[in-house]
MIDOSE-1310 file (N, C-alpha, C; in nm, 2 decimals, decimal comma, always signed):
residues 207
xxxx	-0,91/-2,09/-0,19/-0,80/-2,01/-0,13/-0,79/-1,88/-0,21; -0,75/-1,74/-0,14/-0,77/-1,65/-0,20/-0,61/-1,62/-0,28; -0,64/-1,58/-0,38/-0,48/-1,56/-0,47/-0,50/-1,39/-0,50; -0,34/-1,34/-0,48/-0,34/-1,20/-0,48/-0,18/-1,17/-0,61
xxxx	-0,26/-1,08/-0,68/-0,16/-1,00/-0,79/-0,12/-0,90/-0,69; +0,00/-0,86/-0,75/+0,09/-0,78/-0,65/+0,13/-0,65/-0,77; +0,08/-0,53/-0,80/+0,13/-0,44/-0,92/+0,26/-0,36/-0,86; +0,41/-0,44/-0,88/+0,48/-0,30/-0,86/+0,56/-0,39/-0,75
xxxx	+0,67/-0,35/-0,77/+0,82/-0,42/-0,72/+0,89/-0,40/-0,57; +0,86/-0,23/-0,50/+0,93/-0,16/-0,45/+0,90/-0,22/-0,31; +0,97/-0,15/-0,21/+0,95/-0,19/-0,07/+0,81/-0,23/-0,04; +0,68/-0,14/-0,06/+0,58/-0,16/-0,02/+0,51/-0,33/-0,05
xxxx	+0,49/-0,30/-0,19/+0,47/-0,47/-0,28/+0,55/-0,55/-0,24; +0,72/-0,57/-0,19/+0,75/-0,67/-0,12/+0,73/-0,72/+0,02; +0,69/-0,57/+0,10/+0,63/-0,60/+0,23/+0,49/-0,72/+0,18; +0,42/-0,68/+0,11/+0,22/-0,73/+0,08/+0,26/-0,87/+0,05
xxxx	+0,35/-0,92/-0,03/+0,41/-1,02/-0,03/+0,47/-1,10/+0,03; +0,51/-1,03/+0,10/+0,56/-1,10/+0,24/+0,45/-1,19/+0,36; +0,35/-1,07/+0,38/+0,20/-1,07/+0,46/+0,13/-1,23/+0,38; +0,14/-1,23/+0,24/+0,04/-1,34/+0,19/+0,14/-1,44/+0,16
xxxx	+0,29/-1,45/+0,16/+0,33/-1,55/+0,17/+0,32/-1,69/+0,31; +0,30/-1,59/+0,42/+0,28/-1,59/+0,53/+0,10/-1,64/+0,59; +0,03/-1,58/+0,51/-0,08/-1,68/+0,50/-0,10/-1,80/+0,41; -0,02/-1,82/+0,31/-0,02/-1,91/+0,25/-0,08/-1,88/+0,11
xxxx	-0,11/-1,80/+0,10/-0,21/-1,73/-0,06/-0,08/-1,74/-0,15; -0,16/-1,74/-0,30/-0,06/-1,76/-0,39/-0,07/-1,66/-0,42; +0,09/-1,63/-0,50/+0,10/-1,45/-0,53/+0,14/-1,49/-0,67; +0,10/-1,33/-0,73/+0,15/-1,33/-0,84/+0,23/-1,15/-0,84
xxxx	+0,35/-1,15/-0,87/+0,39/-1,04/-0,88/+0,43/-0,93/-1,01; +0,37/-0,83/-1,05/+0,35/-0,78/-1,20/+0,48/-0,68/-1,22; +0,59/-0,68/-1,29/+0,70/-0,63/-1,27/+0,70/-0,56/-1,44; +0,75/-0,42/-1,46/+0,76/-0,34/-1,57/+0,87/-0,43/-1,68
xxxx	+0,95/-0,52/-1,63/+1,01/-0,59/-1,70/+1,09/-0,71/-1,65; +1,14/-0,82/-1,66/+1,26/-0,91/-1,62/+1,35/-0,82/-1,53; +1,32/-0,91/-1,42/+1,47/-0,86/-1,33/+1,45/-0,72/-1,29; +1,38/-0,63/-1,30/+1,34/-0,48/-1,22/+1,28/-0,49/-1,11
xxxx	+1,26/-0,37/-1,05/+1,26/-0,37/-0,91/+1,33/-0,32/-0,83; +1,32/-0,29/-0,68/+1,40/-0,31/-0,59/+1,41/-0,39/-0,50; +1,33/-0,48/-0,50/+1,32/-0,62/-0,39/+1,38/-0,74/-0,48; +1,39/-0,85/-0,40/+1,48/-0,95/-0,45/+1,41/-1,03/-0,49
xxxx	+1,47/-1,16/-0,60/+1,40/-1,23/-0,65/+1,33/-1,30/-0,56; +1,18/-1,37/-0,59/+1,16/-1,45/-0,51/+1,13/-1,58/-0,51; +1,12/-1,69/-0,48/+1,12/-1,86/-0,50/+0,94/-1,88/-0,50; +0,88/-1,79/-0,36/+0,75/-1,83/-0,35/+0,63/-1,71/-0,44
xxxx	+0,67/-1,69/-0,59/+0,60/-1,58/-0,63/+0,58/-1,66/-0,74; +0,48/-1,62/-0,80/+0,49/-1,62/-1,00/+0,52/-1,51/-1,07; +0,64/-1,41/-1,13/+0,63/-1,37/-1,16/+0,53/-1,29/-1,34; +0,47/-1,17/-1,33/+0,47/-1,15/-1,50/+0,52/-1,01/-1,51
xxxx	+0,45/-0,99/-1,64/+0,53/-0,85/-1,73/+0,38/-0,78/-1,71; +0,41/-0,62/-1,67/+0,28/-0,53/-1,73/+0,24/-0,59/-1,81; +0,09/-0,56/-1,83/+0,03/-0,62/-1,97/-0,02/-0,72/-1,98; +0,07/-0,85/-1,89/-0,01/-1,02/-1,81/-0,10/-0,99/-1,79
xxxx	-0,20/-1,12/-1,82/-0,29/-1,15/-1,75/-0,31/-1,18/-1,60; -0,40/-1,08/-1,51/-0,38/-1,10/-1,35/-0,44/-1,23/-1,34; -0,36/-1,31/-1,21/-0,41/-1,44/-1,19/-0,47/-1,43/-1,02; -0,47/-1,32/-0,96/-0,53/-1,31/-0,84/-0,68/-1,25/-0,82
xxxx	-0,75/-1,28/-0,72/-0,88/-1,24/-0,70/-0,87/-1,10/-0,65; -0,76/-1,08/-0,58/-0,68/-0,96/-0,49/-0,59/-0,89/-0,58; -0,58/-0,77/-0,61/-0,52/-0,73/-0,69/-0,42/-0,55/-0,62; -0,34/-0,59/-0,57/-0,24/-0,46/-0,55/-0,23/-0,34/-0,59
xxxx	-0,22/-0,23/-0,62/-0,16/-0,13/-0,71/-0,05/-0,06/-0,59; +0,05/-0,16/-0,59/+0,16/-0,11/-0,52/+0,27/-0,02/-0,62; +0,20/+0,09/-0,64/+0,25/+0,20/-0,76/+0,26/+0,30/-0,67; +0,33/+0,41/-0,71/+0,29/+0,53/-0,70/+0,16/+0,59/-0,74
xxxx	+0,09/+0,69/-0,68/-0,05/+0,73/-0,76/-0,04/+0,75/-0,89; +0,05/+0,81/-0,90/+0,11/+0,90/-1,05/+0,11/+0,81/-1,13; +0,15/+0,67/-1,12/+0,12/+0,54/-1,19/+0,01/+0,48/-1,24; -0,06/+0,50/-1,20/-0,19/+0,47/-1,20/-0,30/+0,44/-1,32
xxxx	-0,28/+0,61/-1,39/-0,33/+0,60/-1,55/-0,25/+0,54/-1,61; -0,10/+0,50/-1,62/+0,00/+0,39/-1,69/-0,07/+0,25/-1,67; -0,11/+0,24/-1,51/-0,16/+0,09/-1,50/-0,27/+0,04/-1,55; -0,34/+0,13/-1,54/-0,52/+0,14/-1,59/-0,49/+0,14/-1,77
xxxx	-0,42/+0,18/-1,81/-0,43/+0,16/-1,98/-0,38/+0,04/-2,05; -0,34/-0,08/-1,92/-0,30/-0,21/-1,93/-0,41/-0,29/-1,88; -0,49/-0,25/-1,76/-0,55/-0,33/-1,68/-0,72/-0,24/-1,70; -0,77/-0,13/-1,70/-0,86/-0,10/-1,68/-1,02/-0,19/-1,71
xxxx	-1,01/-0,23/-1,81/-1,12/-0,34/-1,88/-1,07/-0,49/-1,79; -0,95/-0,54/-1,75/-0,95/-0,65/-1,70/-1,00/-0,66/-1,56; -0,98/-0,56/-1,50/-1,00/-0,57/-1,34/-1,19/-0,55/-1,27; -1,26/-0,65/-1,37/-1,40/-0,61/-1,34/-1,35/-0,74/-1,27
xxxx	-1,53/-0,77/-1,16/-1,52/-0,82/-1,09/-1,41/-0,90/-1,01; -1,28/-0,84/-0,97/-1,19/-0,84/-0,87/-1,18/-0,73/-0,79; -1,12/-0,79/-0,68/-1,12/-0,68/-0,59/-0,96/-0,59/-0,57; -0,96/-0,51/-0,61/-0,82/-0,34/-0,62/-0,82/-0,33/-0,49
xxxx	-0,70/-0,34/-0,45/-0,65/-0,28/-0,30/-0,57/-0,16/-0,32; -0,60/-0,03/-0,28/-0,57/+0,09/-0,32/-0,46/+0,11/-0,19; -0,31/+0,14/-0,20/-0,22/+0,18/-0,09/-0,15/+0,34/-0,08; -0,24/+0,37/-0,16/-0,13/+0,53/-0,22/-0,17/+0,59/-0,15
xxxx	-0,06/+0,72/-0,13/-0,06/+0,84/-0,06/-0,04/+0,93/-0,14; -0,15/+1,03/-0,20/-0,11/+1,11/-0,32/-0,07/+1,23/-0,29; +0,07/+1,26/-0,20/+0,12/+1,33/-0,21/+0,20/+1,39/-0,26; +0,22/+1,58/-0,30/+0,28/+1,62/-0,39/+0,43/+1,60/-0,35
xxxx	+0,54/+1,54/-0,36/+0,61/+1,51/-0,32/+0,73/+1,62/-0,36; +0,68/+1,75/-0,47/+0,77/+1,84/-0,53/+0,76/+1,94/-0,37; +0,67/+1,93/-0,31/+0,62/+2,09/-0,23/+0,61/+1,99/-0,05; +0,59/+1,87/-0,05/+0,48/+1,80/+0,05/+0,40/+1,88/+0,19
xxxx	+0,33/+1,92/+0,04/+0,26/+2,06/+0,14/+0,06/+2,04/+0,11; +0,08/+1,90/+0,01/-0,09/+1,89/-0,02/-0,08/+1,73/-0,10; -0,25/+1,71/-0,11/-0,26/+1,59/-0,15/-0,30/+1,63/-0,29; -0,27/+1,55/-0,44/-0,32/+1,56/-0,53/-0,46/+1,50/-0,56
xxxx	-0,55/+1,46/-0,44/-0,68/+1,50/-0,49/-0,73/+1,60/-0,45; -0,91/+1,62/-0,46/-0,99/+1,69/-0,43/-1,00/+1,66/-0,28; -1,01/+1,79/-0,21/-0,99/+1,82/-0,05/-1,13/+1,69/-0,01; -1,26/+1,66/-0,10/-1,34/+1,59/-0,01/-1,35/+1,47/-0,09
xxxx	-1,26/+1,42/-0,14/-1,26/+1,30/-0,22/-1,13/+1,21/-0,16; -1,07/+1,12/-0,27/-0,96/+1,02/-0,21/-0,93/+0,97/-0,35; -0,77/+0,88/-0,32/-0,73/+0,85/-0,43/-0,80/+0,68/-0,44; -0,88/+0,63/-0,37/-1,00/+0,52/-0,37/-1,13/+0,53/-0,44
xxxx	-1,17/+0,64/-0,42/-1,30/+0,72/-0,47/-1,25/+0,73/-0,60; -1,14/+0,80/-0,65/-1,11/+0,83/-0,78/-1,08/+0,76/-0,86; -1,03/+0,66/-0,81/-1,01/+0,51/-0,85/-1,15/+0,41/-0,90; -1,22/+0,41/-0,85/-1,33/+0,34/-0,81/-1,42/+0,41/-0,99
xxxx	-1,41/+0,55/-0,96/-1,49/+0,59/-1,11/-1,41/+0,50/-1,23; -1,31/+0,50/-1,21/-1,26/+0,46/-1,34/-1,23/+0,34/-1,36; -1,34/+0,24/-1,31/-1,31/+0,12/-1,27/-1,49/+0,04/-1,34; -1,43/-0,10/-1,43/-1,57/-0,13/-1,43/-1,65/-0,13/-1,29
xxxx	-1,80/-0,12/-1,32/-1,88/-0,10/-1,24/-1,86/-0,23/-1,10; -1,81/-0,39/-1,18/-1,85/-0,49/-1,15/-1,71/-0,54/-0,99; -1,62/-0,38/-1,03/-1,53/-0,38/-0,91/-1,50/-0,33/-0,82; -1,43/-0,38/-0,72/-1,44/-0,40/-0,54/-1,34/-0,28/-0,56
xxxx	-1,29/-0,19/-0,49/-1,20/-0,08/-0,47/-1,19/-0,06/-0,29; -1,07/-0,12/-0,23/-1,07/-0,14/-0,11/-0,93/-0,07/-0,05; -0,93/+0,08/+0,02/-0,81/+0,11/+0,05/-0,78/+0,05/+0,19; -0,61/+0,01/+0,15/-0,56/-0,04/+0,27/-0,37/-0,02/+0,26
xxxx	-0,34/-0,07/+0,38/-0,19/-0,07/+0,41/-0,13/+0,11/+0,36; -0,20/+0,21/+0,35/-0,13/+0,32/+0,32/-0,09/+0,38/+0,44; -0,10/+0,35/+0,58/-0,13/+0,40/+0,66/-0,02/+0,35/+0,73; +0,05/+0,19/+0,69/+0,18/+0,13/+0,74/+0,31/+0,19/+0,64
xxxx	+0,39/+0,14/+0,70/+0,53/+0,12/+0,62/+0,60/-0,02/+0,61; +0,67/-0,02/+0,50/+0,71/-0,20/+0,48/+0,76/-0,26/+0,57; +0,82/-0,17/+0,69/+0,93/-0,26/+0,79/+0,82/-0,32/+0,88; +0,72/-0,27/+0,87/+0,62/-0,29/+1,05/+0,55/-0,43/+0,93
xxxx	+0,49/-0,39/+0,79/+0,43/-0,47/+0,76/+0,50/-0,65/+0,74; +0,67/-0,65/+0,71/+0,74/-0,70/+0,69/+0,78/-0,79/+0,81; +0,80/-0,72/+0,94/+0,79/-0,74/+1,08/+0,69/-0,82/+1,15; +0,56/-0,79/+1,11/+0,48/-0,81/+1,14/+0,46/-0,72/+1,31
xxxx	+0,56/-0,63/+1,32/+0,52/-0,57/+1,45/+0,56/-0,46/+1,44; +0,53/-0,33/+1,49/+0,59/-0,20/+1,49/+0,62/-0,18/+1,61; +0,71/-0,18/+1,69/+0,75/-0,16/+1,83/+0,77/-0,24/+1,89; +0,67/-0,28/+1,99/+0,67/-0,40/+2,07/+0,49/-0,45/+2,04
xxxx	+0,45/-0,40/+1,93/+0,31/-0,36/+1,92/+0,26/-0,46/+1,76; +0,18/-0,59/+1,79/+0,16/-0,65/+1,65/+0,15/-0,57/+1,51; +0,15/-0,54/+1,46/+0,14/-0,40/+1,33/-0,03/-0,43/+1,27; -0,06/-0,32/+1,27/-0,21/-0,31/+1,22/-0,24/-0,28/+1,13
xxxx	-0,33/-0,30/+1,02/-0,38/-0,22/+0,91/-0,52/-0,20/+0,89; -0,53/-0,07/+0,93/-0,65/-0,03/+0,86/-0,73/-0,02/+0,74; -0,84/-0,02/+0,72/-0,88/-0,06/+0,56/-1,02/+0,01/+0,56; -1,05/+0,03/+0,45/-1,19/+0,12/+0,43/-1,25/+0,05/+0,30
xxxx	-1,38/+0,02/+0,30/-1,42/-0,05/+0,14/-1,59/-0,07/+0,22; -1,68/-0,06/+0,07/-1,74/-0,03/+0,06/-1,88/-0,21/+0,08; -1,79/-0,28/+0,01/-1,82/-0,44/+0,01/-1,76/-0,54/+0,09; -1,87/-0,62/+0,16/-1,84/-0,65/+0,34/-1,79/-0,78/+0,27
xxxx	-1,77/-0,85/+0,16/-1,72/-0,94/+0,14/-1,57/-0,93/+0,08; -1,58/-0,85/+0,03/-1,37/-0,81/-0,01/-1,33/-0,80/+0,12; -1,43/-0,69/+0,22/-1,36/-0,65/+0,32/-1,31/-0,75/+0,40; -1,42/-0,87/+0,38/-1,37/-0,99/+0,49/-1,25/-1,07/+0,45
xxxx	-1,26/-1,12/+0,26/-1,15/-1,17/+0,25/-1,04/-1,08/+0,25; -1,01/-0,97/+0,27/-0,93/-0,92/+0,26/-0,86/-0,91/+0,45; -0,93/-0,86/+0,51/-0,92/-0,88/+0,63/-0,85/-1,01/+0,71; -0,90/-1,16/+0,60/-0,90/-1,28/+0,68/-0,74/-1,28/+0,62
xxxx	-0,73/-1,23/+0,49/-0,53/-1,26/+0,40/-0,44/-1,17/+0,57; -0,50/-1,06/+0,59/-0,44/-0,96/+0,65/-0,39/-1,05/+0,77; -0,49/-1,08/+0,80/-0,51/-1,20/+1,00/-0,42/-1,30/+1,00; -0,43/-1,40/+0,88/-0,38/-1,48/+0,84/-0,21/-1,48/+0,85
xxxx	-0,21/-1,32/+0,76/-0,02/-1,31/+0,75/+0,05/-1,26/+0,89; -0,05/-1,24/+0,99/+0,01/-1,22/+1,13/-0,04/-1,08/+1,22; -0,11/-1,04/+1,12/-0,11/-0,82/+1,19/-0,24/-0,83/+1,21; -0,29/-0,76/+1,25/-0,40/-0,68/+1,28/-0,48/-0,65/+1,22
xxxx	-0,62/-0,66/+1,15/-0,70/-0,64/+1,07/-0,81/-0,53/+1,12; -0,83/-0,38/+1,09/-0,91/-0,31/+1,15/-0,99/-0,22/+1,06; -1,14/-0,26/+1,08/-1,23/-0,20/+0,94/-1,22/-0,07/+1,01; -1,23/+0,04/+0,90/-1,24/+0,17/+0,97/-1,38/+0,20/+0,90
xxxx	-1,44/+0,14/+0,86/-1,60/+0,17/+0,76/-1,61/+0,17/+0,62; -1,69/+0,28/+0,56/-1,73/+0,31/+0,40/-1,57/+0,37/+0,34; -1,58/+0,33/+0,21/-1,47/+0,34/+0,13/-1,41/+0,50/+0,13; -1,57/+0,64/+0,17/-1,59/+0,75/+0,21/-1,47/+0,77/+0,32
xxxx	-1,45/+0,65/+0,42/-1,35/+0,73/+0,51/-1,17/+0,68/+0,44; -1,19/+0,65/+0,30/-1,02/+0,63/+0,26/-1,01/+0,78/+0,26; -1,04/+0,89/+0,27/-0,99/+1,05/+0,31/-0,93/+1,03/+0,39; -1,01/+0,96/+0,53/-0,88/+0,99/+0,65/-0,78/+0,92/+0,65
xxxx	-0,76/+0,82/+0,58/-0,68/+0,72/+0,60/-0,56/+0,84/+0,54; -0,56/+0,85/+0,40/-0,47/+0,94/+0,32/-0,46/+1,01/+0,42; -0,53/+1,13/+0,49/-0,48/+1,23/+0,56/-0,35/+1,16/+0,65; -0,42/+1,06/+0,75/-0,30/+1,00/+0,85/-0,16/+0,97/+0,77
xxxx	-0,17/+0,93/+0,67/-0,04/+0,83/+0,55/-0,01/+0,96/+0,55; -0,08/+1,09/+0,48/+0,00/+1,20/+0,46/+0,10/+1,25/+0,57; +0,03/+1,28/+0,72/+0,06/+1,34/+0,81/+0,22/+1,25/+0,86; +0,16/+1,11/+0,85/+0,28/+0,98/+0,87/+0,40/+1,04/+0,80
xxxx	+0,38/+1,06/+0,67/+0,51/+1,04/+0,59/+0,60/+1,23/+0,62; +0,52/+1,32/+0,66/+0,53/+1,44/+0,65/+0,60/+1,44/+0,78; +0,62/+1,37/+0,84/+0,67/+1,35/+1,03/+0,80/+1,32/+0,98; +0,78/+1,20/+0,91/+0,90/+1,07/+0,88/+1,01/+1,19/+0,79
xxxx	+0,97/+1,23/+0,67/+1,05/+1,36/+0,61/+1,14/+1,46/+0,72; +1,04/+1,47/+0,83/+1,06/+1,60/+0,86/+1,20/+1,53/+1,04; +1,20/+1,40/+1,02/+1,29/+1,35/+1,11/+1,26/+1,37/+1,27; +1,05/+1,37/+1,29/+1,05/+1,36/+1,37/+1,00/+1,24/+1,42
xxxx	+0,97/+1,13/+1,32/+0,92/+1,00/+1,34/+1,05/+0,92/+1,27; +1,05/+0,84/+1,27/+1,12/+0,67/+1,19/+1,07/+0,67/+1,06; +1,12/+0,65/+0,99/+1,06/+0,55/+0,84/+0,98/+0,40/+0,93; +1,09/+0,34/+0,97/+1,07/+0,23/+1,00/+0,97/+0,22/+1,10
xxxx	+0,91/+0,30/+1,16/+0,78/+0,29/+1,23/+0,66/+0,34/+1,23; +0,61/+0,44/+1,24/+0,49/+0,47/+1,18/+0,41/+0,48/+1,29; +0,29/+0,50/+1,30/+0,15/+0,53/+1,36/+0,13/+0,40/+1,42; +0,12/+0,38/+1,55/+0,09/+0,21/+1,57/-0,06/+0,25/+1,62
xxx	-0,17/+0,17/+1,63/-0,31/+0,17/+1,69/-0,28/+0,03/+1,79; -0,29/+0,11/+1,93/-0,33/-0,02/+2,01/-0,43/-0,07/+2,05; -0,46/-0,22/+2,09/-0,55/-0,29/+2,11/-0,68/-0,20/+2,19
């Protein structure tokens, strides 16, 4: 059975948690300290502290991007052969006028260098928001998530957690196309700011 670390407390990580309690995967949730967060405690989690040892094969970085080098100077040497599910949208959120990578790269790609050689780097769920993932539907529409990764066996177990917790599993290809994914999450959140879309809905792909 596949078991998934969850890094990071906030709406998103309680949505992903939601998804694998729902398949039945055991979670482990990585919290900066006791009792922090913005989601509520939970009965079906294990909690740890930054700095724990990950007990999942699946491993979250439901951070901010900006988080990232904080998390990697706890985790970087641990996370070889597991597979990193990358959800960020590296948006400058001072201006939200650009992404903080390089225009032909991704915050997956940049991830992926800094990563022992021996690990899976698979972007996904950046493209949802926690109500649709939480819902399991965005409209009247099952909720989907797209995903980009480079290894057809993350991609499957990863795919099968996703199917499993009720949504929609949709490979979009090589790890190469987490660019567009970020572009869409950017465009998504830049709508949702600008109060021409919902928070609570997002981009649906239909069947």
């Amino acid at each position: 059975m596949t078991s998934i670390s969850i890094i990071g407390t906030g709406k998103m990580g309680s949505a992903i948690a939601d998804i694998a309690a729902r398949a039945g995967t055991k979670i482990q949730i990585v919290r900066r300290q006791t009792g922090s967060g913005s989601s509520r405690e939970r009965s079906d989690v294990e909690y740890a502290r930054v700095g724990d040892d990950l007990t999942g094969d699946l491993v979250v970085l439901a951070v901010p991007y900006e988080a990232y080098p904080s998390i990697l100077e706890h985790y970087r040497d641990r996370l070889g052969g597991k597979v990193v599910v990358d959800i960020s949208n590296p948006i400058d959120f001072t201006t939200y006028d650009e992404l903080l990578v390089p225009a032909d790269s991704s915050t997956a790609v940049e991830l992926a260098k800094e990563l022992p050689l021996d690990t899976t780097v698979v972007k996904a769920f950046n493209v949802n928001l926690g109500d649709t993932l939480s819902a399991g539907t965005n409209g009247t529409t099952r909720t989907t998530v797209m995903f980009a990764g480079d290894d057809p066996e993350a991609k499957i177990t990863l795919a099968a957690l996703i199917e499993a917790g009720g949504l929609r599993a949709v490979d979009v290809g090589p790890l190469s196309r987490a660019r567009e994914l970020e572009a869409m999450g950017f465009l998504q959140i830049i709508l949702a700011a600008s109060a021409k879309t919902h928070y609570e809905s997002g981009f649906t792909l239909l069947p």
